[in-house]
C-alpha positions in Angstrom: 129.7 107.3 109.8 128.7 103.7 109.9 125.2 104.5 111.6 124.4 106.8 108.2 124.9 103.7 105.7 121.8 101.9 107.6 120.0 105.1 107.3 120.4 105.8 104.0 119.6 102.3 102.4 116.6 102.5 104.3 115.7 105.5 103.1 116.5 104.1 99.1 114.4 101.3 99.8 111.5 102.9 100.9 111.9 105.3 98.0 112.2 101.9 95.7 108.7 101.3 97.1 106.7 103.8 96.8 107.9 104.1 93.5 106.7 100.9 92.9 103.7 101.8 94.3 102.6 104.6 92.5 102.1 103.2 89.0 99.4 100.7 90.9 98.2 103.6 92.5 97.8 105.7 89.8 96.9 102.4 87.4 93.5 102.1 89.5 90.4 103.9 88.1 88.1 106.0 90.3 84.1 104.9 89.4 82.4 107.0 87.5 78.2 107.6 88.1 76.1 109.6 86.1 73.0 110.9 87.5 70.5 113.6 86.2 71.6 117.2 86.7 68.4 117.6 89.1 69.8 115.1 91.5 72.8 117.2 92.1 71.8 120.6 91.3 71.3 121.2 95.5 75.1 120.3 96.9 73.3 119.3 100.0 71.1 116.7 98.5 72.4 113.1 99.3 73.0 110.4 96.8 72.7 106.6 98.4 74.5 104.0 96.2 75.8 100.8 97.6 78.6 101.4 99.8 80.8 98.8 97.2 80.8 102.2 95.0 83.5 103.6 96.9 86.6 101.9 96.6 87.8 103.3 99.8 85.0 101.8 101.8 83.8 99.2 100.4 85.6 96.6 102.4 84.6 98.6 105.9 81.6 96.2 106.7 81.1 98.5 110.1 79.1 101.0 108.0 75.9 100.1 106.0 75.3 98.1 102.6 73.8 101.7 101.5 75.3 105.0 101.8 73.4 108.6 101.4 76.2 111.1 101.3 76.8 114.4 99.5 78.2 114.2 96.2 81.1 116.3 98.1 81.4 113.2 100.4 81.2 110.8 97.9 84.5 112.3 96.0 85.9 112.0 99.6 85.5 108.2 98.8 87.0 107.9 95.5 83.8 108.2 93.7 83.3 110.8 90.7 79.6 112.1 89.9 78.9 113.7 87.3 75.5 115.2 85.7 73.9 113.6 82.7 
Protein backbone atom coordinates (compact mmCIF):
# COMPACT_ATOMS: atom_id res chain seq x y z
CA UNK A 1 0.00 0.00 0.00
CA UNK A 2 2.78 2.38 0.80
CA UNK A 3 4.78 1.52 -2.56
CA UNK A 4 1.45 2.96 -4.57
CA UNK A 5 1.58 6.56 -2.77
CA UNK A 6 5.14 7.02 -4.50
CA UNK A 7 3.73 5.82 -7.67
CA UNK A 8 0.97 7.80 -7.85
CA UNK A 9 2.42 11.35 -6.95
CA UNK A 10 4.74 10.60 -9.51
CA UNK A 11 2.47 9.93 -11.90
CA UNK A 12 0.39 13.53 -10.81
CA UNK A 13 3.51 15.25 -11.17
CA UNK A 14 4.39 14.27 -14.46
CA UNK A 15 0.77 14.87 -15.46
CA UNK A 16 1.30 18.56 -13.70
CA UNK A 17 4.02 18.91 -16.40
CA UNK A 18 3.06 18.10 -19.31
CA UNK A 19 0.16 20.14 -18.69
CA UNK A 20 2.40 22.80 -18.18
CA UNK A 21 3.94 22.04 -21.19
CA UNK A 22 1.43 22.01 -23.61
CA UNK A 23 0.23 25.61 -23.63
CA UNK A 24 4.14 26.41 -24.58
CA UNK A 25 3.77 23.78 -26.95
CA UNK A 26 0.88 24.77 -28.51
CA UNK A 27 1.81 28.78 -27.86
CA UNK A 28 4.71 28.29 -30.54
CA UNK A 29 3.91 29.03 -34.21
CA UNK A 30 4.89 26.76 -37.06
CA UNK A 31 6.68 29.26 -40.13
CA UNK A 32 4.75 29.82 -42.73
CA UNK A 33 6.44 30.21 -46.66
CA UNK A 34 4.70 31.05 -49.57
CA UNK A 35 6.09 30.06 -52.79
CA UNK A 36 4.49 30.13 -56.38
CA UNK A 37 2.08 27.31 -57.08
CA UNK A 38 4.66 26.07 -59.95
CA UNK A 39 7.26 25.46 -57.35
CA UNK A 40 5.16 22.89 -55.73
CA UNK A 41 2.84 21.75 -58.33
CA UNK A 42 5.38 18.35 -58.74
CA UNK A 43 5.34 16.80 -54.88
CA UNK A 44 8.67 15.55 -55.76
CA UNK A 45 10.28 18.80 -56.51
CA UNK A 46 12.64 20.03 -53.55
CA UNK A 47 12.48 23.38 -51.92
CA UNK A 48 16.00 24.50 -50.26
CA UNK A 49 15.58 27.24 -47.53
CA UNK A 50 18.02 27.78 -44.81
CA UNK A 51 17.93 24.98 -42.48
CA UNK A 52 17.01 27.90 -39.51
CA UNK A 53 13.38 27.45 -41.31
CA UNK A 54 12.61 24.54 -39.45
CA UNK A 55 12.27 24.95 -35.99
CA UNK A 56 13.00 21.29 -35.43
CA UNK A 57 16.43 21.47 -37.00
CA UNK A 58 17.58 24.42 -36.81
CA UNK A 59 19.88 23.98 -33.90
CA UNK A 60 21.22 20.41 -35.48
CA UNK A 61 24.52 22.02 -36.89
CA UNK A 62 25.53 18.26 -38.24
CA UNK A 63 23.30 18.87 -41.28
CA UNK A 64 23.84 21.80 -43.86
CA UNK A 65 23.19 25.69 -43.59
CA UNK A 66 20.72 24.78 -46.70
CA UNK A 67 18.30 22.21 -46.99
CA UNK A 68 16.48 20.86 -50.38
CA UNK A 69 13.65 18.72 -49.15
CA UNK A 70 10.11 17.91 -50.41
CA UNK A 71 7.51 20.16 -49.30
CA UNK A 72 6.23 16.71 -47.63
CA UNK A 73 9.61 16.64 -45.74
CA UNK A 74 9.60 20.11 -44.86
CA UNK A 75 6.06 19.72 -42.92
CA UNK A 76 8.03 16.84 -41.24
CA UNK A 77 10.13 19.82 -39.84
CA UNK A 78 7.55 22.01 -38.65
CA UNK A 79 7.44 24.06 -41.64
CA UNK A 80 4.08 24.91 -43.59
CA UNK A 81 4.18 25.76 -47.47
CA UNK A 82 1.73 26.95 -49.07
CA UNK A 83 1.18 28.18 -52.82
CA UNK A 84 0.83 31.85 -53.72
Amino acid sequence: MFAQRPLASIATAAALVVGLAMPAIAAAKTPVVIVPASVIANPDAKLCMPRSTSPIVAKDKSLPATLCQTVEAWAAHGVTVKAK
